[in-house]
PDB file of N, CA, C and O in Angstrom:
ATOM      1  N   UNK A   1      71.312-139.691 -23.462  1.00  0.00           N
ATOM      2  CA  UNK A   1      71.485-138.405 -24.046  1.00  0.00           C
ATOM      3  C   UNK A   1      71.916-137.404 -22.981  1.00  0.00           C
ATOM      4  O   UNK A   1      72.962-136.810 -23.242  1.00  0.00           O
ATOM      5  N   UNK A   2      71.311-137.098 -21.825  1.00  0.00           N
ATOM      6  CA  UNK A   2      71.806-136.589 -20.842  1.00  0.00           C
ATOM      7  C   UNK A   2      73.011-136.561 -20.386  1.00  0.00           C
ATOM      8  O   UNK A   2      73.765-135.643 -20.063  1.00  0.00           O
ATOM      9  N   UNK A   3      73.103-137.780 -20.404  1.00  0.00           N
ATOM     10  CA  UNK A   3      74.633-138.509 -19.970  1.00  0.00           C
ATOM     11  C   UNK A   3      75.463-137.767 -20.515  1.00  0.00           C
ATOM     12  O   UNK A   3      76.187-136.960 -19.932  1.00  0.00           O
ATOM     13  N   UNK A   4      75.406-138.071 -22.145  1.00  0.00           N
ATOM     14  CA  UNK A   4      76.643-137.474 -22.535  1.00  0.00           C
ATOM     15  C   UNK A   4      76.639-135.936 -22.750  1.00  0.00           C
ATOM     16  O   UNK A   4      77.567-135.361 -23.321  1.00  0.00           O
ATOM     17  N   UNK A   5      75.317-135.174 -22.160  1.00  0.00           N
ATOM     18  CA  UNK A   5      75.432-133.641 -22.302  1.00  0.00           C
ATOM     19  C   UNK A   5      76.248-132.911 -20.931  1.00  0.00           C
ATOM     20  O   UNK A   5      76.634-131.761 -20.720  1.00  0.00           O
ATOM     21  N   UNK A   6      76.301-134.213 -20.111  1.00  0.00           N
ATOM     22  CA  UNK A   6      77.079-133.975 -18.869  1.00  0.00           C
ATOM     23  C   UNK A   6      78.168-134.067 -19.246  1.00  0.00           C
ATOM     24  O   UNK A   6      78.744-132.984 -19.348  1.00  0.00           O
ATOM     25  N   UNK A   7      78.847-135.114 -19.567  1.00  0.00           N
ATOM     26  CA  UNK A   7      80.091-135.422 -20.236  1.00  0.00           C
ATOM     27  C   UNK A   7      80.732-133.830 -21.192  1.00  0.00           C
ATOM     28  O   UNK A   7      81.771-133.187 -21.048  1.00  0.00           O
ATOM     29  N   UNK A   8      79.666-133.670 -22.053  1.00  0.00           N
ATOM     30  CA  UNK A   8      80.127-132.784 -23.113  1.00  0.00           C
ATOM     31  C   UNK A   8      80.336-131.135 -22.077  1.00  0.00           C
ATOM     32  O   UNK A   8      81.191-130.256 -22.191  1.00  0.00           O
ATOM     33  N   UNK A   9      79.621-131.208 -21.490  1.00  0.00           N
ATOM     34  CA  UNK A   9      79.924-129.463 -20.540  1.00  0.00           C
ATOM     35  C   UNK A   9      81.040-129.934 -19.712  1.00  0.00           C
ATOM     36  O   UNK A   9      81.689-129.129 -19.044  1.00  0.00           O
ATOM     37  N   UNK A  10      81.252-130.945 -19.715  1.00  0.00           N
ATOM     38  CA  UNK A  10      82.612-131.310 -18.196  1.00  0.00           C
ATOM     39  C   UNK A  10      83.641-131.279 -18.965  1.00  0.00           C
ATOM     40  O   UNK A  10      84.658-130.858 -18.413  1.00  0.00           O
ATOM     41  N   UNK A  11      83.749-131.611 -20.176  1.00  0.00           N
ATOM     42  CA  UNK A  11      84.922-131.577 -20.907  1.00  0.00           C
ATOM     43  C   UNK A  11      85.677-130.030 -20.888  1.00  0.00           C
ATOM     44  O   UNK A  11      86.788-129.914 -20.370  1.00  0.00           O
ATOM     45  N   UNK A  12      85.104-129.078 -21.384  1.00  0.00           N
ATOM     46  CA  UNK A  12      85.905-128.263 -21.500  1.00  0.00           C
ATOM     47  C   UNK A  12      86.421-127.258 -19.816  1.00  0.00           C
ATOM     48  O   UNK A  12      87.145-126.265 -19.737  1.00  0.00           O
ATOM     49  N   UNK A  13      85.908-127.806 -19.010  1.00  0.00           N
ATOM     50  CA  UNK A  13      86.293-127.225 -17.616  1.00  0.00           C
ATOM     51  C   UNK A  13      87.354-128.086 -17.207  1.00  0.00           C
ATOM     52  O   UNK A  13      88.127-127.758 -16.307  1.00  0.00           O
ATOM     53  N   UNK A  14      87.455-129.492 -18.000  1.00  0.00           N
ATOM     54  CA  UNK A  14      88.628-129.997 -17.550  1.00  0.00           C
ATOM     55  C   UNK A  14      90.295-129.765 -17.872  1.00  0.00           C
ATOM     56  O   UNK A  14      91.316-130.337 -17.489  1.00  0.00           O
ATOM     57  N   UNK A  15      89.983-128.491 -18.885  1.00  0.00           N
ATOM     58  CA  UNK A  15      91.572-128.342 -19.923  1.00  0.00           C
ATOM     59  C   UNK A  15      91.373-129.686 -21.119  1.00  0.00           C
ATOM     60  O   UNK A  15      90.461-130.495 -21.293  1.00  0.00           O
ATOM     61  N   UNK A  16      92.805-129.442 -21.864  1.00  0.00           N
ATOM     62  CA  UNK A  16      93.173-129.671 -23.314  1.00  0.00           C
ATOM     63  C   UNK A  16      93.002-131.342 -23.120  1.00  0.00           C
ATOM     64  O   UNK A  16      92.377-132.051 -23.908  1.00  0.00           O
ATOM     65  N   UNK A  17      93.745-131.858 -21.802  1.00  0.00           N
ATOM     66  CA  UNK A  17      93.554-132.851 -21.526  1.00  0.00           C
ATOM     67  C   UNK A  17      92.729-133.633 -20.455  1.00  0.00           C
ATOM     68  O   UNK A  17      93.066-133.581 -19.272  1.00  0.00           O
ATOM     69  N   UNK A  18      91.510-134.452 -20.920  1.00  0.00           N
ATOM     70  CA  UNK A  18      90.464-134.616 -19.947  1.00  0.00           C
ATOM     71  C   UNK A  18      91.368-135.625 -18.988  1.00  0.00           C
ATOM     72  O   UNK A  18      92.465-136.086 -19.302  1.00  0.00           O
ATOM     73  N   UNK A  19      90.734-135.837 -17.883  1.00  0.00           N
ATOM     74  CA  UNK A  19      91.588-136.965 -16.737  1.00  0.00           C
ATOM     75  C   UNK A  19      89.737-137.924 -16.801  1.00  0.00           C
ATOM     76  O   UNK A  19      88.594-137.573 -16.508  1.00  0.00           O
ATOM     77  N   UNK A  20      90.372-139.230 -17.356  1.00  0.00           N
ATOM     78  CA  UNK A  20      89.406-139.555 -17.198  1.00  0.00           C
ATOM     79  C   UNK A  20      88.597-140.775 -15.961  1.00  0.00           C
ATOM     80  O   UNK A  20      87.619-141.519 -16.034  1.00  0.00           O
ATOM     81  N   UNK A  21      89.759-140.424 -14.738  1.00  0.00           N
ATOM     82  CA  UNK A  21      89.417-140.770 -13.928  1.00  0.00           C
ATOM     83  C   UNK A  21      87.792-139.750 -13.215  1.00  0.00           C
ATOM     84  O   UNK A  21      86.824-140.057 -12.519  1.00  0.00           O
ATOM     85  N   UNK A  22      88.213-138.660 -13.802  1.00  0.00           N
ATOM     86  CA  UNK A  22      87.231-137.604 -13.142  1.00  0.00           C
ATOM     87  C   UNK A  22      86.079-138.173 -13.901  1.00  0.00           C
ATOM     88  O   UNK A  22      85.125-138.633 -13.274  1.00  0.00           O
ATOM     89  N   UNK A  23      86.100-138.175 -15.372  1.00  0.00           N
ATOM     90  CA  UNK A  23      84.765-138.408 -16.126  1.00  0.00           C
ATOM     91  C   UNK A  23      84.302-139.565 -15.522  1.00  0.00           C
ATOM     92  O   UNK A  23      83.081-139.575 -15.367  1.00  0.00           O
ATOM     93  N   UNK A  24      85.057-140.797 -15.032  1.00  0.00           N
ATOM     94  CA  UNK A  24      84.384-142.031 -14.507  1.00  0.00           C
ATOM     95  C   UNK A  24      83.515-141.896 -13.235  1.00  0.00           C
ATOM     96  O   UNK A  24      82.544-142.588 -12.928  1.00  0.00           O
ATOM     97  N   UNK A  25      84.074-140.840 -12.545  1.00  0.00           N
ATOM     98  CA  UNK A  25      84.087-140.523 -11.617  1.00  0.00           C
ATOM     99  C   UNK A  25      82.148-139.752 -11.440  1.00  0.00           C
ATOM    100  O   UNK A  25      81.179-140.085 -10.758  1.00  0.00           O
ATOM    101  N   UNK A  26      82.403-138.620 -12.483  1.00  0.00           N
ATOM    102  CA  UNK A  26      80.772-137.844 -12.848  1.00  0.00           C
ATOM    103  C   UNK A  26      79.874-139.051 -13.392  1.00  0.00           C
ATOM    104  O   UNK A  26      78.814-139.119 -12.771  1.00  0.00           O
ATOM    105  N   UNK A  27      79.968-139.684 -14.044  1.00  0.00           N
ATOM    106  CA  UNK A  27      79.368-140.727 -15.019  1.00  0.00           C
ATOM    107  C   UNK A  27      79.116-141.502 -13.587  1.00  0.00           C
ATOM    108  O   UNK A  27      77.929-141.477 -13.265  1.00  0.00           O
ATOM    109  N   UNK A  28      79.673-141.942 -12.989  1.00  0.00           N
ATOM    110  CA  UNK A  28      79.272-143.150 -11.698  1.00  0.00           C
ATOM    111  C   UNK A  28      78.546-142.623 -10.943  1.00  0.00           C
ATOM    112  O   UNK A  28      77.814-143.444 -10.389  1.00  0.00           O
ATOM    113  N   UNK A  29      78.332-141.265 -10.534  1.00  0.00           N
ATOM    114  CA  UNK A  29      77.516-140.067  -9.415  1.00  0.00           C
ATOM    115  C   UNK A  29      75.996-140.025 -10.350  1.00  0.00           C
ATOM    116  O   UNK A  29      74.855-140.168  -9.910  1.00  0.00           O
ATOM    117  N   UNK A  30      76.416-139.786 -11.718  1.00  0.00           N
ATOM    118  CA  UNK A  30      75.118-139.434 -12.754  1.00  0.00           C
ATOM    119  C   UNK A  30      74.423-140.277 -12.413  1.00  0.00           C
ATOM    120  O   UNK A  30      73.279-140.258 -11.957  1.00  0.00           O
ATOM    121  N   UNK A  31      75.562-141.586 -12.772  1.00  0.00           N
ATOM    122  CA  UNK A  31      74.289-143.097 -13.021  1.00  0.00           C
ATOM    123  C   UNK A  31      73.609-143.213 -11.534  1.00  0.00           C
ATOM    124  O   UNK A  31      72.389-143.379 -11.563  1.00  0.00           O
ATOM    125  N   UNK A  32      74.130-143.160 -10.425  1.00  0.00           N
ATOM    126  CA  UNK A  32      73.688-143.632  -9.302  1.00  0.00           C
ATOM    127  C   UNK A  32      72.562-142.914  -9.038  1.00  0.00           C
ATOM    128  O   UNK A  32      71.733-143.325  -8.226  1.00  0.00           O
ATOM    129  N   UNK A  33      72.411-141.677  -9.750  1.00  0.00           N
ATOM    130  CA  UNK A  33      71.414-140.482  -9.191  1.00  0.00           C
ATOM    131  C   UNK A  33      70.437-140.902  -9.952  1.00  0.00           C
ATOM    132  O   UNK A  33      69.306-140.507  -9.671  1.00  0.00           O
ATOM    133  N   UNK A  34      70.611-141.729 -11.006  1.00  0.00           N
ATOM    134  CA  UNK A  34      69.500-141.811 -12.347  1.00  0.00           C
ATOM    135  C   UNK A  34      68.621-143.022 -11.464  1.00  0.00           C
ATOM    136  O   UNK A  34      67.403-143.010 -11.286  1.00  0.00           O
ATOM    137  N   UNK A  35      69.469-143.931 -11.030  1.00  0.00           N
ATOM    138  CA  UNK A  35      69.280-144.902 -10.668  1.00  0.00           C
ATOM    139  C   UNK A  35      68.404-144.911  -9.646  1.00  0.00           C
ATOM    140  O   UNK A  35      67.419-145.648  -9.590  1.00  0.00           O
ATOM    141  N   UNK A  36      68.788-143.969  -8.682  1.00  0.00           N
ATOM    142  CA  UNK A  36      67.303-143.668  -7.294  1.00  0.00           C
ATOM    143  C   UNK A  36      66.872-143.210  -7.721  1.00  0.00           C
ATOM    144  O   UNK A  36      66.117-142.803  -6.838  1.00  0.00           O
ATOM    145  N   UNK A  37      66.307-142.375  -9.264  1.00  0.00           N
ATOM    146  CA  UNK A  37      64.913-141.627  -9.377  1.00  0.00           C
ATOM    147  C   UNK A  37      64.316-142.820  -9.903  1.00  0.00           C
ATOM    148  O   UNK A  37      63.100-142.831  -9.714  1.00  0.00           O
ATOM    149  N   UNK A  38      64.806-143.928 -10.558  1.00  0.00           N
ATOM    150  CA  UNK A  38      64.256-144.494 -11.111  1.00  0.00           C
ATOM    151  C   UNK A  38      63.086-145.565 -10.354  1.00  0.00           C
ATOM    152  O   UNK A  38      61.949-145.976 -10.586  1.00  0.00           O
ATOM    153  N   UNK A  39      64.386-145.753  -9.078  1.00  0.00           N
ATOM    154  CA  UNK A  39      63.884-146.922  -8.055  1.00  0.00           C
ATOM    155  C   UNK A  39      63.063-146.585  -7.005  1.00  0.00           C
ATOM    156  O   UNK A  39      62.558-147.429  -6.265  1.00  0.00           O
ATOM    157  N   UNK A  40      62.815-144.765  -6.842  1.00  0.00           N
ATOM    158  CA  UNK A  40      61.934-144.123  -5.815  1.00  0.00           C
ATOM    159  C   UNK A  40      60.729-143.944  -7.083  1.00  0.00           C
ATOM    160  O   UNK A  40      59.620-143.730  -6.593  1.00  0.00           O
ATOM    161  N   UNK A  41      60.731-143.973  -8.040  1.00  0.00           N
ATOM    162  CA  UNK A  41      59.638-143.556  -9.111  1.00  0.00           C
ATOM    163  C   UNK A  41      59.231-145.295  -9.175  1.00  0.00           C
ATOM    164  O   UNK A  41      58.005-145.263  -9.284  1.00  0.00           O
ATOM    165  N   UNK A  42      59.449-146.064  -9.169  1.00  0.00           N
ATOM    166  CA  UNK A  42      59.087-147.361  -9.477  1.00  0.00           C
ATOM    167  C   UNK A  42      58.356-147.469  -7.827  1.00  0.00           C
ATOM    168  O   UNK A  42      57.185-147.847  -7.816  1.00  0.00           O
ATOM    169  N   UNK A  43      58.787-147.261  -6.933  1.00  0.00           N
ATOM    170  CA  UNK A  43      58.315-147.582  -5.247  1.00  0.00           C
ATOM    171  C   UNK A  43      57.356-146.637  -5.368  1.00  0.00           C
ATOM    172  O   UNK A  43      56.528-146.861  -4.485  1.00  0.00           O
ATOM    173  N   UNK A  44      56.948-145.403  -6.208  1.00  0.00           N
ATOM    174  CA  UNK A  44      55.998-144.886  -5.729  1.00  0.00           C
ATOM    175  C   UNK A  44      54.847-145.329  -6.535  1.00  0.00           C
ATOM    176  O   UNK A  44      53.712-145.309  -6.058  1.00  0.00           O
ATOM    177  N   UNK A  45      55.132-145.801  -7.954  1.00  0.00           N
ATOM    178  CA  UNK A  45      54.161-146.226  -8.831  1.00  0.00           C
ATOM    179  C   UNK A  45      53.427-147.785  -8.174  1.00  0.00           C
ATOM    180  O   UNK A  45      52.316-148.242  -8.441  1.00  0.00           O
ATOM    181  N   UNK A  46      54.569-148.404  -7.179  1.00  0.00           N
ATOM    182  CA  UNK A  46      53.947-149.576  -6.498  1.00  0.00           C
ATOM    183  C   UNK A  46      53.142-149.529  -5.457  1.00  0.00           C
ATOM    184  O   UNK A  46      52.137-150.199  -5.217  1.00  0.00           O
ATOM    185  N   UNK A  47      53.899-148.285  -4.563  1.00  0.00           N
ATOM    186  CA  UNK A  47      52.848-147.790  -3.709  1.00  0.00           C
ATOM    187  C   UNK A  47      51.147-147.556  -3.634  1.00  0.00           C
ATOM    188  O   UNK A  47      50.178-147.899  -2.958  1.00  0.00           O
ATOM    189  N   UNK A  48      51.494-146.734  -4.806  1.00  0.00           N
ATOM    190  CA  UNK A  48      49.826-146.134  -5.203  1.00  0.00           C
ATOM    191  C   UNK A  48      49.158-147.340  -5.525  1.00  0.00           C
ATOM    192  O   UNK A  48      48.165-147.730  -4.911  1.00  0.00           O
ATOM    193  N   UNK A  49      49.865-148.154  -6.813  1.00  0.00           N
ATOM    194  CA  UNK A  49      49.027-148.875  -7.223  1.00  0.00           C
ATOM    195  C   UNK A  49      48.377-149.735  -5.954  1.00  0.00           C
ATOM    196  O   UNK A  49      47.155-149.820  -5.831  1.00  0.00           O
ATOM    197  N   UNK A  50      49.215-150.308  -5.106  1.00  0.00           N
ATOM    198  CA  UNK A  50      48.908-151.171  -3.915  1.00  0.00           C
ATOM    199  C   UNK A  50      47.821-150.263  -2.987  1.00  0.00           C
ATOM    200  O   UNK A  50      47.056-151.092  -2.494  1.00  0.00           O
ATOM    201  N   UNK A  51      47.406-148.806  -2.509  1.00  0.00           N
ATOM    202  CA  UNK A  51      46.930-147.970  -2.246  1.00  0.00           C
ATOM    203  C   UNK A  51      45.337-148.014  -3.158  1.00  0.00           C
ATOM    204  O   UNK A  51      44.210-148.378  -2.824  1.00  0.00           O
ATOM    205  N   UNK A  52      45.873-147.487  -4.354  1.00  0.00           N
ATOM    206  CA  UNK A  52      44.525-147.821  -5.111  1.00  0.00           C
ATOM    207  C   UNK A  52      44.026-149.027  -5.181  1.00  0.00           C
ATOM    208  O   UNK A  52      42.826-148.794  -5.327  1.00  0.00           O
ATOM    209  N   UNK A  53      44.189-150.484  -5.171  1.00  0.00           N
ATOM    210  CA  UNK A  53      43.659-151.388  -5.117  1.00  0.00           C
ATOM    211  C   UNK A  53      42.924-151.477  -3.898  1.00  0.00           C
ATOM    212  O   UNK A  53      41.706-151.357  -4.028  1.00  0.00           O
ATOM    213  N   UNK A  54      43.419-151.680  -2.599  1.00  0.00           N
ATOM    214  CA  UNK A  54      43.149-152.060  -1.601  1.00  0.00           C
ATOM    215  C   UNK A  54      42.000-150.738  -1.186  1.00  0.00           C
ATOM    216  O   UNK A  54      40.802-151.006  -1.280  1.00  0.00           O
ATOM    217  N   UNK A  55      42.377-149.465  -0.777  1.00  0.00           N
ATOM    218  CA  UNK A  55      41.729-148.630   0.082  1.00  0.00           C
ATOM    219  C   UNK A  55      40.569-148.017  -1.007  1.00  0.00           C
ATOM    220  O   UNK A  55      39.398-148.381  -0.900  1.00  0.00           O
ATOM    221  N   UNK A  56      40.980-147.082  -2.034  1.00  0.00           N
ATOM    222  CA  UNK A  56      40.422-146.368  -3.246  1.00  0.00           C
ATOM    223  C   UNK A  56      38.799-147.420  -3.816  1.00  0.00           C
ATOM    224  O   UNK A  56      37.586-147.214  -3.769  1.00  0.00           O
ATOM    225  N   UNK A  57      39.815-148.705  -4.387  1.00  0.00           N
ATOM    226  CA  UNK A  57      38.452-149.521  -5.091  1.00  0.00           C
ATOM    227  C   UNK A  57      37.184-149.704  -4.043  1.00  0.00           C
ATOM    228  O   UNK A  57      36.036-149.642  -4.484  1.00  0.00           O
ATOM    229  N   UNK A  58      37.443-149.937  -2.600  1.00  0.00           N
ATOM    230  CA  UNK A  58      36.535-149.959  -1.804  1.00  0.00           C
ATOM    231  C   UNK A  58      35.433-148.816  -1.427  1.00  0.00           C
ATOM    232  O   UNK A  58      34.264-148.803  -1.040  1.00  0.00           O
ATOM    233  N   UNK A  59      36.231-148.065  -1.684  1.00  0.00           N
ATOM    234  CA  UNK A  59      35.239-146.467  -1.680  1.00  0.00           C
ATOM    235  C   UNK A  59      34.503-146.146  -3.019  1.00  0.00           C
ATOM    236  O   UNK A  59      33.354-145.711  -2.942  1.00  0.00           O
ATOM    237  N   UNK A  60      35.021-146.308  -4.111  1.00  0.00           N
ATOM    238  CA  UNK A  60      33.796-146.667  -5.394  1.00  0.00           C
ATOM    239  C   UNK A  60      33.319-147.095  -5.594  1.00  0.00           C
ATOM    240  O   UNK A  60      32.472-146.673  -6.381  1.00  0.00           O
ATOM    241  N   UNK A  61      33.260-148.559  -5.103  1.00  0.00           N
ATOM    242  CA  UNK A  61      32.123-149.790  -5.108  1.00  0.00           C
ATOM    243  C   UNK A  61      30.359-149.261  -5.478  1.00  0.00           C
ATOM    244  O   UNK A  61      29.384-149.611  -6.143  1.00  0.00           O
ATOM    245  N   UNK A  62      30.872-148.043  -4.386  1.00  0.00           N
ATOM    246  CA  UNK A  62      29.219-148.415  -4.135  1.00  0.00           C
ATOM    247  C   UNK A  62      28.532-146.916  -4.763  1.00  0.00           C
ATOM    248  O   UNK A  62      27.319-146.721  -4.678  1.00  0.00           O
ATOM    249  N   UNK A  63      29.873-145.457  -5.673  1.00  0.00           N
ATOM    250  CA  UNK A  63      29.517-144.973  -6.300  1.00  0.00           C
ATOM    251  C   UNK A  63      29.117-144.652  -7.619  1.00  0.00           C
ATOM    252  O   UNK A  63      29.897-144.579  -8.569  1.00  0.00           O
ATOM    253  N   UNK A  64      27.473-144.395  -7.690  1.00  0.00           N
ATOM    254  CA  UNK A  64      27.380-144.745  -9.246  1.00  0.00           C
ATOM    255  C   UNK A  64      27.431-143.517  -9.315  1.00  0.00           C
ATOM    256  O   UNK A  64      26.890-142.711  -8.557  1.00  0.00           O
ATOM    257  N   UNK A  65      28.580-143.153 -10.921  1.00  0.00           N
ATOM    258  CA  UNK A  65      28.206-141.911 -11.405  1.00  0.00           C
ATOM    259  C   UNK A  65      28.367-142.313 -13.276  1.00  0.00           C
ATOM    260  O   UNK A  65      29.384-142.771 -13.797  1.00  0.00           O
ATOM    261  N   UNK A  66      27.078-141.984 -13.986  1.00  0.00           N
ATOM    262  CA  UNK A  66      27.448-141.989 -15.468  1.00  0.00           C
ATOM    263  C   UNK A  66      28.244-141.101 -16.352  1.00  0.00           C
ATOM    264  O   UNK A  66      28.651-140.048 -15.861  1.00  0.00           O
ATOM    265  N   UNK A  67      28.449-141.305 -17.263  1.00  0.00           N
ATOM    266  CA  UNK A  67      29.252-140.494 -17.904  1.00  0.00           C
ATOM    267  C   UNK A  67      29.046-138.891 -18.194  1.00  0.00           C
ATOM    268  O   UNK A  67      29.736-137.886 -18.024  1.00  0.00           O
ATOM    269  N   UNK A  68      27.651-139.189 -18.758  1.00  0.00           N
ATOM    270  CA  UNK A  68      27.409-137.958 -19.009  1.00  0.00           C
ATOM    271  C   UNK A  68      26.491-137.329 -17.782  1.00  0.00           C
ATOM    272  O   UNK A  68      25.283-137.115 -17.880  1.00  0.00           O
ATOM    273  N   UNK A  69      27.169-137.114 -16.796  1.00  0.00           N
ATOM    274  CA  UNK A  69      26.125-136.697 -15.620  1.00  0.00           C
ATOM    275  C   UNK A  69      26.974-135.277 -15.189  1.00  0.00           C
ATOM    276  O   UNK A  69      28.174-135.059 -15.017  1.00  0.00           O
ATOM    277  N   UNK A  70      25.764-134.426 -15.103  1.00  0.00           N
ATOM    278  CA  UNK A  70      26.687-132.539 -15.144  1.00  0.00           C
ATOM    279  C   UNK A  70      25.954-132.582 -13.604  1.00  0.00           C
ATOM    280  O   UNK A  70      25.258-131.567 -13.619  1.00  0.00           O
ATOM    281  N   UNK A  71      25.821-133.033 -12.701  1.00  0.00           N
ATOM    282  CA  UNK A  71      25.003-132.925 -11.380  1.00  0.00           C
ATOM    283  C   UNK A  71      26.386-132.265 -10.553  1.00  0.00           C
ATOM    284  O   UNK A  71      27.542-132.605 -10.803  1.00  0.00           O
ATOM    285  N   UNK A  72      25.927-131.105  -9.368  1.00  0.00           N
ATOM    286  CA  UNK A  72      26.895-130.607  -9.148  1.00  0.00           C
ATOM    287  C   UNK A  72      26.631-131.350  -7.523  1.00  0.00           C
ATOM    288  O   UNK A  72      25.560-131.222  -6.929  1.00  0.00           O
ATOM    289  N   UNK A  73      27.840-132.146  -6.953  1.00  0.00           N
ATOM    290  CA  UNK A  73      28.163-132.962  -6.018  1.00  0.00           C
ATOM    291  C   UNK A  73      27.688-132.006  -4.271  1.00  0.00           C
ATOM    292  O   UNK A  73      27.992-130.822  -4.131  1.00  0.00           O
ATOM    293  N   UNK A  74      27.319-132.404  -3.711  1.00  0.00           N
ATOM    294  CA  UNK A  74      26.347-132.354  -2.183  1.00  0.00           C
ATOM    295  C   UNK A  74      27.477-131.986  -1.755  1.00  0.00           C
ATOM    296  O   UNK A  74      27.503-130.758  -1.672  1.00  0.00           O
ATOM    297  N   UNK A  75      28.579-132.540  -1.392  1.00  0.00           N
ATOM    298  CA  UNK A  75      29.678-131.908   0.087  1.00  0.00           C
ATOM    299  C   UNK A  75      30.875-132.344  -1.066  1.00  0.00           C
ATOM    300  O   UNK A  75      31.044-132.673  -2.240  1.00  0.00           O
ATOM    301  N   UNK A  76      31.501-132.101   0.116  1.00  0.00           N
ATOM    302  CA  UNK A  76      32.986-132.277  -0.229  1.00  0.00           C
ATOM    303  C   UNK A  76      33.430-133.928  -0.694  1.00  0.00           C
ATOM    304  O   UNK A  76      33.874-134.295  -1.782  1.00  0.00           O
ATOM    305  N   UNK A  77      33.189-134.617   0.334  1.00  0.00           N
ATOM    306  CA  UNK A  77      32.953-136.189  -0.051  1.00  0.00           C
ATOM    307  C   UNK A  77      32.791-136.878  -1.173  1.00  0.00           C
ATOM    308  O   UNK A  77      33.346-137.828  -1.725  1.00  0.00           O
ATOM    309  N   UNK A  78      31.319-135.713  -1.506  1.00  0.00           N
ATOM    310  CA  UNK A  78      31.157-136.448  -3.131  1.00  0.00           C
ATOM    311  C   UNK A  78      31.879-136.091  -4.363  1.00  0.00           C
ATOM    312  O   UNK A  78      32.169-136.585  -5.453  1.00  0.00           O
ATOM    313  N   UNK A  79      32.066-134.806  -3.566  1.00  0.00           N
ATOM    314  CA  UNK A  79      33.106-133.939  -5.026  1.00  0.00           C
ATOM    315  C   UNK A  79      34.213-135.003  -5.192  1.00  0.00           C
ATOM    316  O   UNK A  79      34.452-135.477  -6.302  1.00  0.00           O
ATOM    317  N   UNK A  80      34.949-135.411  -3.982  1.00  0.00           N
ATOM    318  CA  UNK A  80      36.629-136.384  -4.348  1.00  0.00           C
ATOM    319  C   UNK A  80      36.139-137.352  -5.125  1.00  0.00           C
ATOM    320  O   UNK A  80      36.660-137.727  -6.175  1.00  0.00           O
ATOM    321  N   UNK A  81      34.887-137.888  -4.519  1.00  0.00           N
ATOM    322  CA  UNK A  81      35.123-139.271  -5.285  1.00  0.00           C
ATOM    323  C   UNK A  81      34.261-139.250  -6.132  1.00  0.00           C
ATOM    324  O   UNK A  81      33.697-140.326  -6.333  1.00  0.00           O
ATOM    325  N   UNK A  82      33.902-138.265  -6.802  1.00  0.00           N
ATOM    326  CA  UNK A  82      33.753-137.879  -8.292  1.00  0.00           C
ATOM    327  C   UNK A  82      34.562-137.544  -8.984  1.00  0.00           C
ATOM    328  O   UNK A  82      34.490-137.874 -10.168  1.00  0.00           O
ATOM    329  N   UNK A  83      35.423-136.919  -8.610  1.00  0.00           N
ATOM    330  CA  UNK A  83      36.702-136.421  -9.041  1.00  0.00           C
ATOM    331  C   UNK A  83      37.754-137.683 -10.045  1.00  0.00           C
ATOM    332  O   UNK A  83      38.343-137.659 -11.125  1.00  0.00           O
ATOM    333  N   UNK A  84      37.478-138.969  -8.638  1.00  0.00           N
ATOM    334  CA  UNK A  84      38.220-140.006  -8.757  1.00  0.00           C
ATOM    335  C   UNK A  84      37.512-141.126  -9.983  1.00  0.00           C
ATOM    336  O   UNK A  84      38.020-141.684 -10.955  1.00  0.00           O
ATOM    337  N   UNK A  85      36.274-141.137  -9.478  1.00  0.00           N
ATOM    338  CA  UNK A  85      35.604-141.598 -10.225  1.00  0.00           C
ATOM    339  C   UNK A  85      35.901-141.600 -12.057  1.00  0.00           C
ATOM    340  O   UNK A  85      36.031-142.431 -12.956  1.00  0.00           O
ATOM    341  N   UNK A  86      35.901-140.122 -11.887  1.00  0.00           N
ATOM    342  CA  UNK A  86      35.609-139.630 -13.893  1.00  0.00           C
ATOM    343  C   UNK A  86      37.279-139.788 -13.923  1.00  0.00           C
ATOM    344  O   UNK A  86      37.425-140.245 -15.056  1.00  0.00           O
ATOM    345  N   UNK A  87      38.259-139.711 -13.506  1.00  0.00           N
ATOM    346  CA  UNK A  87      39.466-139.092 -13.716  1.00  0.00           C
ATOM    347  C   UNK A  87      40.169-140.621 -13.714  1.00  0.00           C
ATOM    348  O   UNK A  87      41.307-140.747 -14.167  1.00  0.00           O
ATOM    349  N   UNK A  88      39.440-141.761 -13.186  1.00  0.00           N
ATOM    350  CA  UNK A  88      40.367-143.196 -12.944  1.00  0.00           C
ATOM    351  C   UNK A  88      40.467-143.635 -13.972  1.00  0.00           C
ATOM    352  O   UNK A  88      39.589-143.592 -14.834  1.00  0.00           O
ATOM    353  N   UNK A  89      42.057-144.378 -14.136  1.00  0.00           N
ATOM    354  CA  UNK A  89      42.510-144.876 -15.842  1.00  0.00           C
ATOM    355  C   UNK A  89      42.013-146.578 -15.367  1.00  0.00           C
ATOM    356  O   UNK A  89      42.046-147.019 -14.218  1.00  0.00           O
ATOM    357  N   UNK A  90      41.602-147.264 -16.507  1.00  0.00           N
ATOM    358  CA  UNK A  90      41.438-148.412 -16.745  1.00  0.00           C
ATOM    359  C   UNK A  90      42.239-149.305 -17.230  1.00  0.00           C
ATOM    360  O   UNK A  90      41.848-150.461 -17.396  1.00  0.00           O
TER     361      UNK A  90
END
């Protein structure tokens, strides 16, 4: 959809007659740009996940916190990984 809203605003800056070497041209820049958000958004979703497994799970191990617990956290320490704790997807 994007794609072609690029397409559709490039058209009329090009005159009566489009050159559609140019449109191949935007369309190949678009895709390539789509293409590294996609592949820096995929490296970062691997990152973390590899991050959260390894470093993260080791630091909760050994925190118990229940669900319904309103206790307001000692230092800073406990606040994060309470934070992390209530806020981690399963």
């Amino acid at each position: 959809m994007a794609l072609l809203a690029v397409l559709y605003t490039a058209l009329p800056s090009l005159g009566a007659k489009a050159d559609t070497h140019s449109l191949k041209f935007i369309a190949t820049k678009f895709g390539l740009a789509m293409g590294g958000v996609l592949f820096f958004s995929f490296l970062l979703y691997l990152g973390l996940s590899i991050y959260n497994k390894y470093f993260v799970d080791e630091q909760i191990k050994d925190f118990n916190l229940r669900k319904d617990s309103l206790r307001t956290p000692r230092d800073t320490d406990e606040a994060i990984m309470m934070f992390i704790a209530k806020n981690r997807m399963k």
